[in-house]
C-alpha positions in Angstrom: 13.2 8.0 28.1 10.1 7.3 26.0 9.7 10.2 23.1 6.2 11.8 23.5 3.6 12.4 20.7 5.0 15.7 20.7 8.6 14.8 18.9 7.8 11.4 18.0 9.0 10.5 14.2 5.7 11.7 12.4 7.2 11.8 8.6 6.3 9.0 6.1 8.4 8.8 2.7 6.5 7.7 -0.1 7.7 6.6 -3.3 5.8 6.1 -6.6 4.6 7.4 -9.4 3.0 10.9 -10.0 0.4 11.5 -12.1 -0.7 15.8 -13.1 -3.8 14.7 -13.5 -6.0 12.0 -11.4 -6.1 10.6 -7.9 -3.6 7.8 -8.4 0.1 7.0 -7.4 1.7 9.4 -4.8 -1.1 11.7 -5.5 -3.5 9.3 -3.6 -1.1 8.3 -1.1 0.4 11.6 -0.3 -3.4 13.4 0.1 -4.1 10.4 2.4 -1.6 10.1 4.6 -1.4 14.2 5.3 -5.5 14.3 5.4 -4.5 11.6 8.7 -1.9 14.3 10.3 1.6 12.7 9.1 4.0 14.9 6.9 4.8 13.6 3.8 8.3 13.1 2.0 7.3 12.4 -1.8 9.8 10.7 -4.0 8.7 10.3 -7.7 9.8 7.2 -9.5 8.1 8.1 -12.7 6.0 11.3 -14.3 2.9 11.2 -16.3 0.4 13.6 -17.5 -2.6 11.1 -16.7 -3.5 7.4 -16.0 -1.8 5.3 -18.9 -5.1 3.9 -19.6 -7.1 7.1 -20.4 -4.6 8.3 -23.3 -1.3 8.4 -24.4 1.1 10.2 -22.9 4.7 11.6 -21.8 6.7 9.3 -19.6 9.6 10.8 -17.8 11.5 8.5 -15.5 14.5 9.9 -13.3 17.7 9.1 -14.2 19.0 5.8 -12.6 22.2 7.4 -11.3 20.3 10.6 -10.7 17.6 8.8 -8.6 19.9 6.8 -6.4 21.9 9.9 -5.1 18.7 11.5 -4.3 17.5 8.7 -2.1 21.5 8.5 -0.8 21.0 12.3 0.0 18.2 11.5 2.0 19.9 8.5 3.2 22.6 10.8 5.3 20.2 13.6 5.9 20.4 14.6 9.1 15.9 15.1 9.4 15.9 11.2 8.7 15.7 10.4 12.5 11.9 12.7 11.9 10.7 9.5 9.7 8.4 7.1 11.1 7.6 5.0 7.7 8.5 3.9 4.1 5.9 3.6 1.8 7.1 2.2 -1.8 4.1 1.8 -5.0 4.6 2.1 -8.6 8.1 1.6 -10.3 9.5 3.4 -13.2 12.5 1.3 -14.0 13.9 -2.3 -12.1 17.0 -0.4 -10.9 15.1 2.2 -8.4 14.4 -1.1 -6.2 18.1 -1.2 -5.4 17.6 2.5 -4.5 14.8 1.9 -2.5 15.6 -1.3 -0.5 19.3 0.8 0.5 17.3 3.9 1.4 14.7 1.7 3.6 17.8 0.3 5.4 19.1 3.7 6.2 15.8 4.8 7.4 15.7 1.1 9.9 19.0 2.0 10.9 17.9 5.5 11.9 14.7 4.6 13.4 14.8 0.9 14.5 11.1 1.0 14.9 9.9 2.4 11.3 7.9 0.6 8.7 8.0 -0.1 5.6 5.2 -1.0 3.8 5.9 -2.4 0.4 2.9 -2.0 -2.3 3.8 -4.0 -5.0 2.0 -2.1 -7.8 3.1 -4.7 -10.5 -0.2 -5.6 -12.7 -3.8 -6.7 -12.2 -6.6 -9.4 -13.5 -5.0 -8.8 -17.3 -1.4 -9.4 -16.0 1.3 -7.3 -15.2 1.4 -4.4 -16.2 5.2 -3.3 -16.0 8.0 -5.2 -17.4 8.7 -8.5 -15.6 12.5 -7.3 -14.4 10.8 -4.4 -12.6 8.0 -6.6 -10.7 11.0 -9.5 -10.1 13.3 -6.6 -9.0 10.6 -5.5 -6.3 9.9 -9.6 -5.4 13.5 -9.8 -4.8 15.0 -7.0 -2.9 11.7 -5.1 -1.5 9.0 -7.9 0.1 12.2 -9.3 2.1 12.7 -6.3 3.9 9.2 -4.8 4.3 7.3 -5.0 7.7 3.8 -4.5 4.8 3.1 -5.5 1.8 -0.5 -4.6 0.1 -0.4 -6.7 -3.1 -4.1 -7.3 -4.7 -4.6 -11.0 -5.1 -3.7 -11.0 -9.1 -0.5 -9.6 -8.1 0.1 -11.5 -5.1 -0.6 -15.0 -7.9 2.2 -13.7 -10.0 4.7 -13.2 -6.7 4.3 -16.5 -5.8 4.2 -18.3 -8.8 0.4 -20.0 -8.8 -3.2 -19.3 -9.1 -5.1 -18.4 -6.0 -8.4 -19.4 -6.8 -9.8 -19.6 -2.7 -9.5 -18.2 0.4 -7.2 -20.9 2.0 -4.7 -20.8 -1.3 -4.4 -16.6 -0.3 -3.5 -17.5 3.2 -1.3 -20.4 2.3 0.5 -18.0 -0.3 0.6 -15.2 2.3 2.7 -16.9 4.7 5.2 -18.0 1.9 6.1 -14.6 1.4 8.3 -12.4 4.5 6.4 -9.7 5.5 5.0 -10.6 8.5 1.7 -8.3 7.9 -0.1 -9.0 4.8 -3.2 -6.8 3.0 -4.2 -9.0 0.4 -7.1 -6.6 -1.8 -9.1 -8.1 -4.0 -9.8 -11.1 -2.8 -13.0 -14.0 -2.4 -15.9 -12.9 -0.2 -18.1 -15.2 1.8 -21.4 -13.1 1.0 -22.5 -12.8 -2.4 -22.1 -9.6 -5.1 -19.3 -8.5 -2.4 -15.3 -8.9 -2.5 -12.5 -8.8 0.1 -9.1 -7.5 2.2 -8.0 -10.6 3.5 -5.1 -9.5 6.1 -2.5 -12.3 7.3 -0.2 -11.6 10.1 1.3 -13.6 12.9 -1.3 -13.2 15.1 -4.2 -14.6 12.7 -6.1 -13.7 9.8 -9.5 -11.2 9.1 -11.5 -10.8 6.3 -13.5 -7.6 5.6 -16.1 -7.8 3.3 -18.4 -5.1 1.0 -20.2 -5.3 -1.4 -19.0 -4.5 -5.4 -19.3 -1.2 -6.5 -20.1 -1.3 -10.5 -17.4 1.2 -12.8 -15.2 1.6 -9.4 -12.6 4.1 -10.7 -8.6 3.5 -10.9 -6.5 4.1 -7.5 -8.2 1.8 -4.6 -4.7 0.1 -4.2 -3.1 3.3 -3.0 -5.6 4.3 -1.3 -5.6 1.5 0.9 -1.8 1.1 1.5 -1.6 4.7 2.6 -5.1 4.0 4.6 -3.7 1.1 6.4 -0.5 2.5 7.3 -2.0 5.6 8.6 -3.8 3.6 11.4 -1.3 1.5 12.1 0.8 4.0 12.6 -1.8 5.9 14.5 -1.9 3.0 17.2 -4.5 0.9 15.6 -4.4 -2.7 15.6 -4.6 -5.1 12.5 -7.8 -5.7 12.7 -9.3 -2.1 13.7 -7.0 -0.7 11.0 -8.2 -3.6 8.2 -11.9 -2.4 9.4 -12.0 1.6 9.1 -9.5 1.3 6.1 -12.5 -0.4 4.0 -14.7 1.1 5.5 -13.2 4.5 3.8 -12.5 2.9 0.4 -16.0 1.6 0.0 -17.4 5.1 0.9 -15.2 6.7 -1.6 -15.6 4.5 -4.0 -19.2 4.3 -4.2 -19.7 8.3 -3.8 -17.1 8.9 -7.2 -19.1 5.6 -9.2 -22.2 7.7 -8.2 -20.9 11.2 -9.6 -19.6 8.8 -13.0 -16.3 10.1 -11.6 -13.3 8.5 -13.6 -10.9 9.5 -10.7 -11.2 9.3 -7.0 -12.8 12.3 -5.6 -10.4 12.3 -2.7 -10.7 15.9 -1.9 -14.5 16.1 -2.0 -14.7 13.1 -0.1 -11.3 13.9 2.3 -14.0 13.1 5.5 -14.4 9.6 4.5 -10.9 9.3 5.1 -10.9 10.1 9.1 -14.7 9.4 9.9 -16.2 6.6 7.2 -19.7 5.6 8.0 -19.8 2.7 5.6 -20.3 -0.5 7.2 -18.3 -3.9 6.2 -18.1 -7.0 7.8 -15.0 -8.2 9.3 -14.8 -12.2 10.2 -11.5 -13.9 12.3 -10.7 -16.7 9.9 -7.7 -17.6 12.1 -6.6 -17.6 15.9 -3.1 -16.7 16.9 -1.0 -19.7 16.5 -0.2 -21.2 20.4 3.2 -21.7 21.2 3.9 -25.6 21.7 4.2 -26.7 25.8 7.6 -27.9 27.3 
């Protein structure tokens, strides 16, 4: 018997870092995806007063052992069958990975049909910016299992080994990777002053395109994984979902560069989350592959 929207699995788990101040980590994600009507389970993988880059501060990362009974309890719980989705960012430490990729099998085991979308939050145009045994830890036991992964083209260069200088080398690099669904951010537009999602997944390939937004604050990336899950999740297809989840970002973006916000205003701008107005342009770079006759 099919479930109805009533008791379908609503929940999504997210796990990644939290931040007391600012609009990045799971407190971008977490505002997002409950703004869009799905509950939230939030699993911290590290503590920190602000953004690393604004000022120093305390780090507190959960105990290894500590951490990985936590997700084991929720592993076994008996609500897990509620969770629709899996939504993994920024690590504190290389051995959560193994915590996670054991807890996303629990969850598939559960729930045959949930997600998990894996947004490898490992560095940017300067390089990567947690240790290398924490982003080879989440290239090795996470993007193998994950339905999603959201890397920004810098970080997707350093997963596969190579500079990604065009269009065609994102796509090419794209399908070397498993996930079958692939929201590349960050990467080369067709129109000028503007830059690109690029998504790749085995029905083709879309770009959407806007134009650059001058002193864009910190926290786009989780913003648009938890974006692009919601609407998938809410029946959208890859395309549709690539399309209203820039469309959002671009709006909040450009309202916080206006105000000379340093943060996403998320809550101020919590409409452009359901109903953007923003237009982009979305192009088909690539039909469906057609399955060989005979």
């Amino acid at each position: 018997m099919q479930e109805n929207s009533a008791t379908a699995p609503r929940a999504v788990i997210v796990v990644s870092s939290h931040v007391v101040r600012g609009s990045v980590g799971n407190r971008a994600k977490v505002f997002t995806l409950e703004t869009l009507g799905f509950p939230v389970w939030a699993v911290p993988t590290v503590i920190l007063p602000w953004r690393p880059d604004l000022a120093p501060g305390e780090r507190i990362v959960p105990d290894p052992e500590q951490f990985a009974r936590l997700l084991a309890d929720m592993g076994s719980a008996k609500w897990l069958d509620e969770v629709t989705a899996v939504l993994s960012g920024y690590f504190g430490d290389a051995g959560q990975a193994e915590a996670v990729e054991k807890f996303v099998r629990a969850v598939k085991a559960a729930n045959p049909n949930a997600l998990y979308l894996c947004d490898p939050v490992i560095g940017d145009e300067g390089g990567l910016y947690v240790p290398t045994e924490t982003a080879a830890a989440i290239r090795d036991r996470l993007l193998p299992i994950a339905d999603i992964a959201t890397p920004s083209r810098h970080e997707l260069e350093w997963l596969v080994g190579r500079p990604l200088p065009s269009t065609a080398d994102i796509l090419a690099a794209a399908r070397d990777l498993a996930p079958p669904t692939m929201l590349v951010t960050s990467a080369p537009s067709m129109m000028a002053k503007s830059i690109g999602n690029l998504l790749v997944t085995e029905k083709g390939a879309w770009l959407a395109e806007h134009r650059l937004i001058e002193g864009e604050p910190k926290g786009t990336g989780d913003l648009t994984s938890a974006l692009f899950l919601a609407h998938l999740l809410s029946g959208e297809d890859g395309a549709k979902a690539l399309e209203m989840t820039t469309a959002s970002v671009l709006e909040v973006v450009a309202r916080a560069a206006k105000r000379g916000a340093d943060e996403l205003m998320l809550q101020t701008d919590a409409a452009s989350l359901s109903h953007p107005v923003a237009m982009v342009t979305v192009r088909q770079l690539l039909q469906p592959r057609r399955r060989k006759k005979g």
